[in-house]
Structure formats: C-alpha cells, structure tokens
VOTI-87413 format. One line per field, with one value per residue (C-alpha): residue number from 1; residue in three letters; x, y, z. Coordinates in pm, 1 decimal, always signed. Layout:
<rs>
n	c(NUM|...) .
res	c(ALA|...) .
u	c(X|...) .
v	c(Y|...) .
w	c(Z|...) .
</rs>
This chain:
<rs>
n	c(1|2|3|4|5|6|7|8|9|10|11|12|13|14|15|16|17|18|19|20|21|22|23|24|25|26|27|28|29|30|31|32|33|34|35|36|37|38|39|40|41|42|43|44|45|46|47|48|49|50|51|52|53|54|55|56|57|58|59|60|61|62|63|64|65|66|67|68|69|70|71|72|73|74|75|76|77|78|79|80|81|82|83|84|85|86|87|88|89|90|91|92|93|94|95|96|97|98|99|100|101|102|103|104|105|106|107|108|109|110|111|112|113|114|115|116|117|118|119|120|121|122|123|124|125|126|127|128|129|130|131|132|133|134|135|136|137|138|139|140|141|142|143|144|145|146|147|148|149|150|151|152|153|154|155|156|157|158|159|160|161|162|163|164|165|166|167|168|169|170|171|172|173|174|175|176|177|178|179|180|181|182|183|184|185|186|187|188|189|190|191|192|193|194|195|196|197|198|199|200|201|202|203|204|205|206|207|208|209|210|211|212|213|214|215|216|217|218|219|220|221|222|223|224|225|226|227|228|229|230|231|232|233|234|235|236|237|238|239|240|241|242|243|244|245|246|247|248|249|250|251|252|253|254|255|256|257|258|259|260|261|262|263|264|265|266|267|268|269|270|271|272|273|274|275|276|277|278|279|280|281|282|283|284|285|286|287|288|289|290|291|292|293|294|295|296|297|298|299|300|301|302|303|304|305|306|307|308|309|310|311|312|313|314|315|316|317|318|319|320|321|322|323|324|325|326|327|328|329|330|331|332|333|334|335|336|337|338|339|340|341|342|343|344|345|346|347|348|349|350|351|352|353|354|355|356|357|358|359|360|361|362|363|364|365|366|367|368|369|370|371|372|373|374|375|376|377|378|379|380|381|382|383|384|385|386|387|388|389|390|391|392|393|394|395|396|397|398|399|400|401|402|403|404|405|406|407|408|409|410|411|412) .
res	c(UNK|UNK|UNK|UNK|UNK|UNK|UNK|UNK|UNK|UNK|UNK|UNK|UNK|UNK|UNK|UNK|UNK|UNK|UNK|UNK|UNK|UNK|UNK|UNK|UNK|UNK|UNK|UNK|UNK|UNK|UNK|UNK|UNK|UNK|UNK|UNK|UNK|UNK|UNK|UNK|UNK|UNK|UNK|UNK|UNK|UNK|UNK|UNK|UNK|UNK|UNK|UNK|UNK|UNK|UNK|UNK|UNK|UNK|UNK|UNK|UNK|UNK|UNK|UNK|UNK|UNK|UNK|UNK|UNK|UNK|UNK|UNK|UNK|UNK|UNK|UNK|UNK|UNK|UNK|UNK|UNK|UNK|UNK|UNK|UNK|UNK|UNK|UNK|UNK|UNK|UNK|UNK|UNK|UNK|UNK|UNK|UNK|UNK|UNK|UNK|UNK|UNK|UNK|UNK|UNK|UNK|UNK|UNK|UNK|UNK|UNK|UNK|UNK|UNK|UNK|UNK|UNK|UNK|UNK|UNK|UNK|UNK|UNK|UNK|UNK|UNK|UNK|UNK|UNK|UNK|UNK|UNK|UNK|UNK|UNK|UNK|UNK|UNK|UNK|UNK|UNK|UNK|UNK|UNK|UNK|UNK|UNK|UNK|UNK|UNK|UNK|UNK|UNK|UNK|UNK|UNK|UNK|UNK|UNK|UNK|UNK|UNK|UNK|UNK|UNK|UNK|UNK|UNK|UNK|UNK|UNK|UNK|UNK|UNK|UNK|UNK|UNK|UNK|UNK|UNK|UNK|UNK|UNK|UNK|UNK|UNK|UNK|UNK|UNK|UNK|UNK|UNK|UNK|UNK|UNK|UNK|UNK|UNK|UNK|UNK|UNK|UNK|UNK|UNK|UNK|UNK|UNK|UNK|UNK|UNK|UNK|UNK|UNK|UNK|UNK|UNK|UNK|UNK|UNK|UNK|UNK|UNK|UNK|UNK|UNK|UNK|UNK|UNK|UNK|UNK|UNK|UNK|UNK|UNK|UNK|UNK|UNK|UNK|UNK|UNK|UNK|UNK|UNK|UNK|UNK|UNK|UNK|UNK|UNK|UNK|UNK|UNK|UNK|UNK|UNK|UNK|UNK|UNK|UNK|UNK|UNK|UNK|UNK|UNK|UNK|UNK|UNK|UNK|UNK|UNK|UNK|UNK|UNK|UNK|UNK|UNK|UNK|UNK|UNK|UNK|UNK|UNK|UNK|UNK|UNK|UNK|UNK|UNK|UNK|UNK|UNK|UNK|UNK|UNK|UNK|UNK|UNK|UNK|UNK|UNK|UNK|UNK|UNK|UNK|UNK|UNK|UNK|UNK|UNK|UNK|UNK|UNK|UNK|UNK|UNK|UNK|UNK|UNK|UNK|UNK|UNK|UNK|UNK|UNK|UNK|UNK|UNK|UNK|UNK|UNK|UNK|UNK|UNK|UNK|UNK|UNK|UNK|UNK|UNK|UNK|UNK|UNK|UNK|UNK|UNK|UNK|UNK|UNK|UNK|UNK|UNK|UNK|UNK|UNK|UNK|UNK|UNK|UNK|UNK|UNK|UNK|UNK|UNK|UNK|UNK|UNK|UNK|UNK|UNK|UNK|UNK|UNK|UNK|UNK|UNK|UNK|UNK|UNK|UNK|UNK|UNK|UNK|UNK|UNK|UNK|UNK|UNK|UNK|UNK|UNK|UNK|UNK|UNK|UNK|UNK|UNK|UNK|UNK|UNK|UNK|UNK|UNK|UNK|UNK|UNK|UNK|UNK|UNK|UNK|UNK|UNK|UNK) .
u	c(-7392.6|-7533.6|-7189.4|-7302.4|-7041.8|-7311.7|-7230.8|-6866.5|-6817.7|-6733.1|-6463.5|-6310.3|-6297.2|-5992.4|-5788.0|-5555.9|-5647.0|-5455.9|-5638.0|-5477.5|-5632.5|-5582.0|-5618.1|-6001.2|-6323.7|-6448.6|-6152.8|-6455.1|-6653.0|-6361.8|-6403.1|-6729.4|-6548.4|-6270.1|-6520.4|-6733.7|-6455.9|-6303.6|-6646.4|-6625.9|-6337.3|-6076.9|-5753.9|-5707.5|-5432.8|-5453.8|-5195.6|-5263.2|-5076.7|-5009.2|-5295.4|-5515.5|-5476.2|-5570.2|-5948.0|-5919.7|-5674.9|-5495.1|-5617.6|-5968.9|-5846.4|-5646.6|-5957.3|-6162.2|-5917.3|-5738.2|-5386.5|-5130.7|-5176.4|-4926.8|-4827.9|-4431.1|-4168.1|-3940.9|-4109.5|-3947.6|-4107.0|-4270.6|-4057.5|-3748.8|-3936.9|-4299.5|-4350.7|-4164.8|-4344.9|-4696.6|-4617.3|-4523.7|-4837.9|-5093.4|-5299.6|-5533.4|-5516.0|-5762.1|-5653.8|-5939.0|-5979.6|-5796.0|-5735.2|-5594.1|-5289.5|-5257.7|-5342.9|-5078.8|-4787.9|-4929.3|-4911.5|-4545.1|-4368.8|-4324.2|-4207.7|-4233.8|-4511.8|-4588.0|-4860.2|-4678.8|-4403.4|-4609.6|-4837.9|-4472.4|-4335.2|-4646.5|-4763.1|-5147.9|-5432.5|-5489.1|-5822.8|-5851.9|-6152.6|-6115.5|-6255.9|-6266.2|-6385.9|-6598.0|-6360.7|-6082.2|-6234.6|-6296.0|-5994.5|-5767.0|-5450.1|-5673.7|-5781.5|-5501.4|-5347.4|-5654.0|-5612.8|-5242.1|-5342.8|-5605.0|-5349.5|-5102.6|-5359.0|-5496.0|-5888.0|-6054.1|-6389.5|-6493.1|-6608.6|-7019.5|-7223.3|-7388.8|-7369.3|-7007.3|-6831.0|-6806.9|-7129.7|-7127.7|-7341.5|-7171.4|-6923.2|-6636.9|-6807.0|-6691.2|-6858.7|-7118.9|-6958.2|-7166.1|-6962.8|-6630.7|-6665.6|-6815.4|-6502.6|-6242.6|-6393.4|-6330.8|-5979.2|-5904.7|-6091.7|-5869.9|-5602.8|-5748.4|-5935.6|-5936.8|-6055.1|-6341.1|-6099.8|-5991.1|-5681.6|-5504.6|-5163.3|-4877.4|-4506.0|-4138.3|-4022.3|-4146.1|-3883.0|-3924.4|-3725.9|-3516.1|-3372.1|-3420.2|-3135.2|-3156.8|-3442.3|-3531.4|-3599.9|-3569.2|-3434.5|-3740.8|-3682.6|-4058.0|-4019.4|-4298.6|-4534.0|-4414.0|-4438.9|-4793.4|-4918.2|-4751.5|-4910.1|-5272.0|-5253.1|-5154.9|-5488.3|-5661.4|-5734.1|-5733.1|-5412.2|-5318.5|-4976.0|-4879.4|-4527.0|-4177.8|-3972.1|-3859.2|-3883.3|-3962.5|-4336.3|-4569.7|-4848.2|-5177.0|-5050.1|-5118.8|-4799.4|-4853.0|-4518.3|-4479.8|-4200.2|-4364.7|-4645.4|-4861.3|-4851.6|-4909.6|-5182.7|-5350.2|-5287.9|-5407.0|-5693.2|-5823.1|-5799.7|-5967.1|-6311.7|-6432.7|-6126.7|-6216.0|-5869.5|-5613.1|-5267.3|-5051.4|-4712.8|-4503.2|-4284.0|-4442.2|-4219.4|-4327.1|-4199.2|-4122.0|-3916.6|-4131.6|-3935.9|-3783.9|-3473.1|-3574.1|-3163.7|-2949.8|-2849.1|-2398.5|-2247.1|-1983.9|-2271.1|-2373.7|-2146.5|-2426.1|-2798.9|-3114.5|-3403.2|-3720.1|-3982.4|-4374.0|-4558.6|-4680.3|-5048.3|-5131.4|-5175.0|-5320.7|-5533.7|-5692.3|-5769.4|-5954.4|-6186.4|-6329.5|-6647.1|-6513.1|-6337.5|-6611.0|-6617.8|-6320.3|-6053.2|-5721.9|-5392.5|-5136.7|-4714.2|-4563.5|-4150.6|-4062.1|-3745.2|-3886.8|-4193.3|-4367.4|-4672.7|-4774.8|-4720.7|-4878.0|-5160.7|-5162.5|-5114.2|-5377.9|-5602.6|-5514.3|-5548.7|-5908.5|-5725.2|-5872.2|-5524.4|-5192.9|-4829.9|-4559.4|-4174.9|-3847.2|-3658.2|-3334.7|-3280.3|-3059.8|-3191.1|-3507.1|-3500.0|-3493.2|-3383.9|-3414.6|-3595.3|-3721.2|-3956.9|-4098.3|-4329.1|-4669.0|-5032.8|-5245.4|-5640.4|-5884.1|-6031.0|-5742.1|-5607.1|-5256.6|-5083.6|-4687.8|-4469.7|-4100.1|-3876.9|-3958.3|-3930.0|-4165.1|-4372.3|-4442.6|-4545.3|-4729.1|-4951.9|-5019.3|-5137.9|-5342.9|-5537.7|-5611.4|-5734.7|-5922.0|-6086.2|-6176.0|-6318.3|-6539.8|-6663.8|-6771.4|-6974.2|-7120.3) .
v	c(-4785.9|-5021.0|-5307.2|-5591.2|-5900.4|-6136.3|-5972.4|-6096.8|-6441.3|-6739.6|-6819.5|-6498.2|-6524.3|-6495.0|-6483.6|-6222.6|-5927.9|-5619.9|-5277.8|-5030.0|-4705.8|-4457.9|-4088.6|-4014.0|-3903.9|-4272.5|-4368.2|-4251.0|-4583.4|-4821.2|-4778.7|-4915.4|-5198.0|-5208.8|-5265.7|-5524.2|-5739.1|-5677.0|-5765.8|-6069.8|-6202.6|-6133.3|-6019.9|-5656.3|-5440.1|-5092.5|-4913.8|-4599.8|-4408.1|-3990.8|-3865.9|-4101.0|-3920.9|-3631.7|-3788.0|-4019.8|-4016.2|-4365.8|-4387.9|-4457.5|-4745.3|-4814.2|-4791.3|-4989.0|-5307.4|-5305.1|-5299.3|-5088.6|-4915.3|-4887.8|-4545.5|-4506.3|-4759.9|-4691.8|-4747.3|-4691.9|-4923.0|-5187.1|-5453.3|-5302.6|-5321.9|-5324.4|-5371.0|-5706.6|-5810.1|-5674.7|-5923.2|-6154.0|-6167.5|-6062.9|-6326.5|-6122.0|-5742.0|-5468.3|-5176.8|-4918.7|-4674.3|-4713.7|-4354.1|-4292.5|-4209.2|-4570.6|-4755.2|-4611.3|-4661.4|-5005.8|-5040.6|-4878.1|-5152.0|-4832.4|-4889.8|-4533.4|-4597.6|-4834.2|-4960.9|-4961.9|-5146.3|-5361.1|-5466.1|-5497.9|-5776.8|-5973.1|-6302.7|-6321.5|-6229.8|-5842.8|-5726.3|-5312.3|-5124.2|-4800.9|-4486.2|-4145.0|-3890.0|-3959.8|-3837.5|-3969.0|-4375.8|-4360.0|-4224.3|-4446.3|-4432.6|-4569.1|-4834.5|-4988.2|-4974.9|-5171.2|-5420.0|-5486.5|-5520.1|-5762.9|-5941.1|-5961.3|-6124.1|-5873.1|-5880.3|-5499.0|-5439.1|-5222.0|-4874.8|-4816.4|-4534.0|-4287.4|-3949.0|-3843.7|-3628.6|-3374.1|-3362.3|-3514.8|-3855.3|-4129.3|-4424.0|-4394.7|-4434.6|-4676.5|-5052.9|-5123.2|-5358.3|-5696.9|-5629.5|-5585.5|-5843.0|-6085.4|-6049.9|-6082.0|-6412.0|-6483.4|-6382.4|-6584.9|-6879.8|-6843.7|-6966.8|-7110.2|-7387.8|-7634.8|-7349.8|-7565.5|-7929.6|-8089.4|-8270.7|-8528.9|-8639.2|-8900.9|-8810.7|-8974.2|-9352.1|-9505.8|-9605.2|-9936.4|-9911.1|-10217.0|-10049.9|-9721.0|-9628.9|-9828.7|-9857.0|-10020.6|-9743.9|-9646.1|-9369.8|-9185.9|-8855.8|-8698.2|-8400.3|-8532.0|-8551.5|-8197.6|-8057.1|-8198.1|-8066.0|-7729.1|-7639.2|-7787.3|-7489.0|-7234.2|-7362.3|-7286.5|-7633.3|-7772.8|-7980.9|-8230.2|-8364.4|-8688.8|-8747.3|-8889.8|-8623.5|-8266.2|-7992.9|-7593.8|-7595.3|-7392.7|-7189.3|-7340.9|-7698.1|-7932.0|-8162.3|-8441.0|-8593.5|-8962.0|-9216.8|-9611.4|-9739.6|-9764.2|-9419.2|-9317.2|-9570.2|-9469.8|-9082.6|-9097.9|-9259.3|-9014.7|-8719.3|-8918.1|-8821.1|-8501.4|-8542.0|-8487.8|-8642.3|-8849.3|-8885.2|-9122.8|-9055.2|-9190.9|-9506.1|-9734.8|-10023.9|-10330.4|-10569.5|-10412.6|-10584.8|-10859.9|-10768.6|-10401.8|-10446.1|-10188.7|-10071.2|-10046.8|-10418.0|-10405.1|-10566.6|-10681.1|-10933.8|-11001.4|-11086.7|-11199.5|-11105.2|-11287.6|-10993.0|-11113.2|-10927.9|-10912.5|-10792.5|-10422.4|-10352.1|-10283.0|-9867.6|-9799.1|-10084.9|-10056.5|-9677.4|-9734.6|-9961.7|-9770.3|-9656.6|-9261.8|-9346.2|-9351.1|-9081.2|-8939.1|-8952.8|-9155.6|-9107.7|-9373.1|-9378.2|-9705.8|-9715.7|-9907.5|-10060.1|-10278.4|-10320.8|-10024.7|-9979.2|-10344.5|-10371.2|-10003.4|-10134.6|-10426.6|-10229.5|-9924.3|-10227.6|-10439.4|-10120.4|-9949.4|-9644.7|-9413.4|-9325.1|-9414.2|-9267.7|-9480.3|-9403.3|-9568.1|-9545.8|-9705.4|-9357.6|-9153.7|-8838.8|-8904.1|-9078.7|-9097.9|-8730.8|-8582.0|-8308.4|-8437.9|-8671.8|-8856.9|-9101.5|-9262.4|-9139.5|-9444.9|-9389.8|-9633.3|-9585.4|-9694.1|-9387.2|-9323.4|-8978.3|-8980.2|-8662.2|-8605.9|-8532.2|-8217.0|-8060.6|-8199.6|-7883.7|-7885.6|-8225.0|-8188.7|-7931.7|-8117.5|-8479.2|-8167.9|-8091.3|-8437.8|-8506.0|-8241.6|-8304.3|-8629.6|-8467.7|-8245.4|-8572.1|-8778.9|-8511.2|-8407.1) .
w	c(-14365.5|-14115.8|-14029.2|-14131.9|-14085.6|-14221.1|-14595.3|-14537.4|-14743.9|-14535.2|-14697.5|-14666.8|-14250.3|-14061.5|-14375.6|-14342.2|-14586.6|-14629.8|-14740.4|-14938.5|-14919.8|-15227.5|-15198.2|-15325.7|-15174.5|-15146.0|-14924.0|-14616.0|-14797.5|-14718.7|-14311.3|-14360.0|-14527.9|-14251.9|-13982.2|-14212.0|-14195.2|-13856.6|-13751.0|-13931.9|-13793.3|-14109.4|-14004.5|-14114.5|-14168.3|-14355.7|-14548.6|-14700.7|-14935.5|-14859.1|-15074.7|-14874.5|-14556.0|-14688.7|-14686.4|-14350.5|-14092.7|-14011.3|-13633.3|-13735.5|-13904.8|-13611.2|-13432.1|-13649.9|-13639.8|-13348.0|-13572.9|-13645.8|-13938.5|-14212.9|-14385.9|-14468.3|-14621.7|-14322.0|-13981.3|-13621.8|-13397.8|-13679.0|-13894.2|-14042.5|-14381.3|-14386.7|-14722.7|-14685.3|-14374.7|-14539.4|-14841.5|-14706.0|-14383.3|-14670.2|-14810.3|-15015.7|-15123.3|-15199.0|-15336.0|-15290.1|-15399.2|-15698.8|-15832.6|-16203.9|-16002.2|-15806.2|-16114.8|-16302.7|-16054.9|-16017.6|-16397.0|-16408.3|-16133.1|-15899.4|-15543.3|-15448.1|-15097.9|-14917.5|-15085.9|-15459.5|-15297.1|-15093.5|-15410.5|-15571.0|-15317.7|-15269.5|-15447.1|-15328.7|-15469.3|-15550.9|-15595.4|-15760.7|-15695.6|-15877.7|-15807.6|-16006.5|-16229.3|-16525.4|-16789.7|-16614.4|-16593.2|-16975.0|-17086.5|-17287.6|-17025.3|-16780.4|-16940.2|-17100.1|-16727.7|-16587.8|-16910.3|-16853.0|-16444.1|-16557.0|-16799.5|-16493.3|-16301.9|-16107.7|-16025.5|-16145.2|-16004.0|-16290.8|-16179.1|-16110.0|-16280.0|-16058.0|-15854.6|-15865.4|-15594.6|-15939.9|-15964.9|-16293.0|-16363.5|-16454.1|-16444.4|-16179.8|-15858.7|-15647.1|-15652.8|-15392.8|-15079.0|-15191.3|-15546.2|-15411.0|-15098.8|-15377.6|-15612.2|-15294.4|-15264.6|-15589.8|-15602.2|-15313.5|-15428.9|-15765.9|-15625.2|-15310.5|-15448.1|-15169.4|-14941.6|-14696.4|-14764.8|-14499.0|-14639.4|-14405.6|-14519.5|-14347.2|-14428.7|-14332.8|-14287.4|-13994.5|-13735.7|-13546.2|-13231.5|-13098.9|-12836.9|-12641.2|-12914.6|-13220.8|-13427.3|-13799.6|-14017.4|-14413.8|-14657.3|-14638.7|-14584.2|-14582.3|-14802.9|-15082.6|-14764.6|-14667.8|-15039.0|-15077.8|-14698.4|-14807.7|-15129.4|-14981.7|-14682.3|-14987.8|-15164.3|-14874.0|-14729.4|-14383.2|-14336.1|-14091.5|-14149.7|-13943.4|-14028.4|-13889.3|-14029.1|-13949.4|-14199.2|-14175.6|-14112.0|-14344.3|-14191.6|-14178.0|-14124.1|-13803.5|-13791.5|-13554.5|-13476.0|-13462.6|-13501.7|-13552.7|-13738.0|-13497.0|-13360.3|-13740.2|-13780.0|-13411.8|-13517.3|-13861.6|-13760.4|-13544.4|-13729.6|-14032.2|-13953.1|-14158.9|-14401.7|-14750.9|-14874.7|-14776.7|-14920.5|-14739.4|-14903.9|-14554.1|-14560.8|-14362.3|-14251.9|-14329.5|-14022.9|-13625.6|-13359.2|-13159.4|-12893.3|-12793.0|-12522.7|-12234.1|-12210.7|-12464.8|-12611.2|-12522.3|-12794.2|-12593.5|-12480.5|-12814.9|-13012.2|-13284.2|-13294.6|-13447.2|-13447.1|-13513.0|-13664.7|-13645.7|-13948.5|-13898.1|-13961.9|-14322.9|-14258.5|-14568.5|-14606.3|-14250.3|-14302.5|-14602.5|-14480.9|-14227.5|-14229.7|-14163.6|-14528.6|-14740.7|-14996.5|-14906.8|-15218.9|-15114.1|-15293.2|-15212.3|-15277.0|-15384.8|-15435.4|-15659.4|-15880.8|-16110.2|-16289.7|-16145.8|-16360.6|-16260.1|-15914.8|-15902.1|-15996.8|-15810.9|-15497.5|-15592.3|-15609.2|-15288.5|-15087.3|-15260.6|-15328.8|-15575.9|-15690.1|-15667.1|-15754.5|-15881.0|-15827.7|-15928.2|-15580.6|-15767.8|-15915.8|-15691.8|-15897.1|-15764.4|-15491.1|-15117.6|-15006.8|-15339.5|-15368.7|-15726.2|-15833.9|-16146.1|-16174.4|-16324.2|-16148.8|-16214.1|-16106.5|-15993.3|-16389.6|-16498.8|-16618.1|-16611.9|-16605.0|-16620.7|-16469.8|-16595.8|-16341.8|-16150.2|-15835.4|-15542.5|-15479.2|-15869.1|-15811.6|-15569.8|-15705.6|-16032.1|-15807.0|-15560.3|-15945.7|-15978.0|-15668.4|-15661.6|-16022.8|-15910.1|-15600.3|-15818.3|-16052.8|-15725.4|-15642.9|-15938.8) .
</rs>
C-alpha cells in the first residue's frame, strides 16, 4: 500500500493518537496505517498486546514513528505506569485489530495488558476495528460485546466481507484505511466539536496600579475564564486565554499574562483577528489611577490620600466594534446584585454582544472565588436560558453549546 498522508483527515493532524495492535493476521495492515499518519504529522504511539507480536515485531513500529513503543504494564526505563501515562497523553484510540479475544476483555473491564488497561484508564475517544474469522464475527458472543462497546460509547467499524486469511469468503476482514481513518475523524469530532475554532477568551480582575506596590483591583478570581478556556481546548478549539490570574494551565491553551486594562484591551485586540468567538468573562475595572507614584507612596508622608481616577476604556465595547469583530459570536459576563435580568439586558445591548451571562455576585455560594456559578444566559433574540447552581466547568460547557449553536445558525 502506497503511504499516502493526503488520506489522513485534517482534523485528525498532530492530535495525539494511540494504536493498539491485537494479535491477528491483519495487524501487518496497521503499519501501513502507522506510517499514514506519522506521515501526516499525528503523533503516534503503538501498544500491542502479546498475541500481536506474534504477527509484527514492535521495532517496526518503532521505526515507523520515531516512538517508543509500548508492550508490558511494567516498563524499566518508560513512566512508572504506562497505562496511566498512555491515558492520560492519548487523545484518540484505535484498537485494531480487534480480535474476538480483545473485544471480549474490552467488554469484561479487564486490565490484564497494556492495552486492556490502557483502554480501561482513558477518557478519549476509542475507535474498534475488528478483525476475524467468519464464524467467529457472526457469532452471538461477539456481537452482543460490540453492542454493549457501542452502548458504552465506543465507535465499531463493523467488519468488511471478502477473502479471509481462512480461506473462507466473507465478513470479518478488516475495513479498508479511508473507512477506518474516516470514522477516527468522527470519533474525535464527537466530542471535539469546536475542532478548526479559534476561541479567544479574557479571565481575572484587572489590577490598576497606584504604586510600584499597590494597585486597585477586585474579587475576581478568574476561574470561570479558566473553566471556559479549558473545556474549549478539550473540544478541540484554538484557545487564547488573556487573563490576570494564575491557575494550572490546560494543554492546548495560549495564556497571555496581563495585569491592567489596557494591556488586556491592547492584548485582546491583537489576537482578535481570525477568532471565531469571544468570551470576555474578566473583571475589567471600571476607573485607573490618573496618576501612578514611581516609589512607593510612605504613609508617614501621607497621612490622608485623595486618588483620583480616569475612566478605563470600555474593553468590551471597543472590541466589538472593530471591523476584525464582525461575525464572530461574543459572550459577555455582567455581576450583578440587583435587578440582574434588566441591567443584563441593558448591558448585552450597550455593548452588541450576541450573548450575555448574568450573575448575582452578593451570593458568597457563588461568587467571587467560588468555584460555582448560577445565573441567567440572555441572547441577542431575547432568549433567556437560566442554570441552577453548578460547578464552573459544567457551566462552562453548557454556555460552549450555545455558542456554538448560535455559531452553526449564523452560518447556516
């Protein structure tokens, strides 16, 4: 088979993909595949159970992508427990070939390889491509294990008909390379749906500095920013996160650190261009110092203080008047502590924002630092959709699904 990295989806490029190699005569089929994708640019690493070095011997996998590849729970010289660091790495799984054997300690929860325990620890994707005998691909056992697979959210390729290694004609052949590379794109477009979005988001309270050591500032602490960049990079998106704040950084996001509202205005706007959304979920402060002491102020030298403050520029309405802003959907954050639905509206309005959330920042449950929200989602339509308290990354999954609905409808 001719390698051919052009038959490798786009989306499917240097996303890291893990191969696990069962023990049947078409495991010789899946080095074609390894260097398809290597080729490609997808990041490959190969595990392969006993049986499946029986067919093909791990260094021509090793050859194929350049990585280590992975045959034993216990290594030596890798991580202390590969199946862990597999799981974890992995962001999209193909088990292939599938033998009656695989698929039924798949089926069964085993952990007894590295590949059952790998499959067991991870949370991506999993695409099965079986591979057997005629007799053994209809028989009942094997079917009900590929149903409850399919019911546990596995993807099956089913099985093609044709010249079997038996002899025999008939289904359990392996699925052709376009089949399988067509349904790994799927899988990882499942639950990679802003896969090709470039989302830009703005996190934290701003802090206006009046000294080199003072500064005006607010309760924000950034972690709804955070929440939302984080489960846009596990959708597959493109995320730039300009924010104030500190928190563990999730792979796949761009933080760009800043501390006033003008470095958030002067970063934000030039990483707007190609952005498909932007959700500005910071605390912008309203008013900065006019002027900023160059040494610390002594109090012993003031024994009072009048600060006075200049009006910071409106982030939110600037950005969206752009021209770089048009067409791209904008989600806004307004705290609130009383009346909230109107001056939600009044706000979503002022500031052309397709969208914007509503909170009740006198509620110490949800609040500043909390790592719970609730709220009211009103939309430029007028629609309003309310969320009971829940956790932010919750949140911020279910206000990703309307954004990207209303995405889909502009489009249309």
């Amino acid at each position: 088979m001719p390698i051919d990295p052009a038959s490798v989806p786009k989306s499917l490029r240097r996303r890291h993909v893990l191969l696990c190699v069962g023990g049947g005569i078409a495991a010789y089929k899946t080095a074609d595949w390894a260097s398809q994708l290597t080729a490609a640019g997808v990041a490959l690493h190969v595990a392969m159970t006993a049986s499946a070095q029986r067919f093909v011997g791990s260094s021509t996998y090793f050859g194929l992508t350049g990585n280590p590849v992975f045959t034993d729970l216990f290594s030596p010289t890798g991580p202390p427990e590969p199946h862990v660091w597999l799981s974890d790495w992995a962001e999209l799984i193909l088990v292939a070939p599938a033998t009656a054997n695989i698929i039924a300690r798949i089926a069964a929860g085993e952990a007894s390889d590295i590949v059952t325990a790998t499959l067991l620890a991870s949370r991506c994707p999993i695409v099965i491509a079986p591979a057997m005998s005629d007799a053994m691909w209809s028989s009942a056992a094997v079917q009900h294990n590929l149903a409850l697979l399919s019911e546990r959210g596995m993807h099956i390729v089913p099985a093609e008909s044709g010249r079997l290694a038996s002899g025999h004609e008939g289904f359990g052949r392996l699925a052709s390379t376009e089949r399988v590379f067509r349904e790994l794109q799927t899988a990882w477009l499942s639950t990679h749906d802003l896969a090709g979005i470039r989302v830009l988001v703005s996190a934290g309270g701003t802090r206006e500095p009046i000294d080199p050591v003072r500064f005006i500032g607010n309760s924000s602490s950034g972690k709804m920013g955070f929440a939302i960049a984080q489960a846009a990079a596990l959708r597959g998106a493109e995320v730039v996160l300009v924010s104030t704040a500190s928190h563990p950084e999730e792979t796949g996001v761009k933080v760009i650190p800043v501390n006033t509202a003008a470095e958030m205005l002067e970063a934000l706007t030039r990483e707007l261009p190609g952005t498909s959304m932007l959700i500005m979920a910071a605390a912008v402060a309203d008013y900065r110092p006019t002027h900023v002491a160059a040494h610390k102020i002594k109090k012993d030298a003031h024994p009072s203080m009048t600060i006075e403050l200049t009006q910071n520029p409106d982030i939110l309405a600037h950005i969206t008047s752009l021209p770089e802003a048009k067409g791209i959907i904008t989600l806004g954050f307004a705290a609130e502590d009383t009346d909230m639905l109107e001056h939600g509206k009044k706000k979503r309005e002022a500031k052309g924002l397709d969208a914007i959330f509503v909170n009740d920042v006198s509620r110490s449950d949800i609040a500043f630092g909390s790592d719970y929200n609730e709220g009211s989602l009103i939309l430029r339509s007028g629609e309003i959709h309310s969320f009971q308290r829940r956790e932010k990354k919750q949140l911020a999954d279910e206000l990703l699904n309307v954004l990207r609905d209303l995405s889909a409808n502009r489009n249309a």
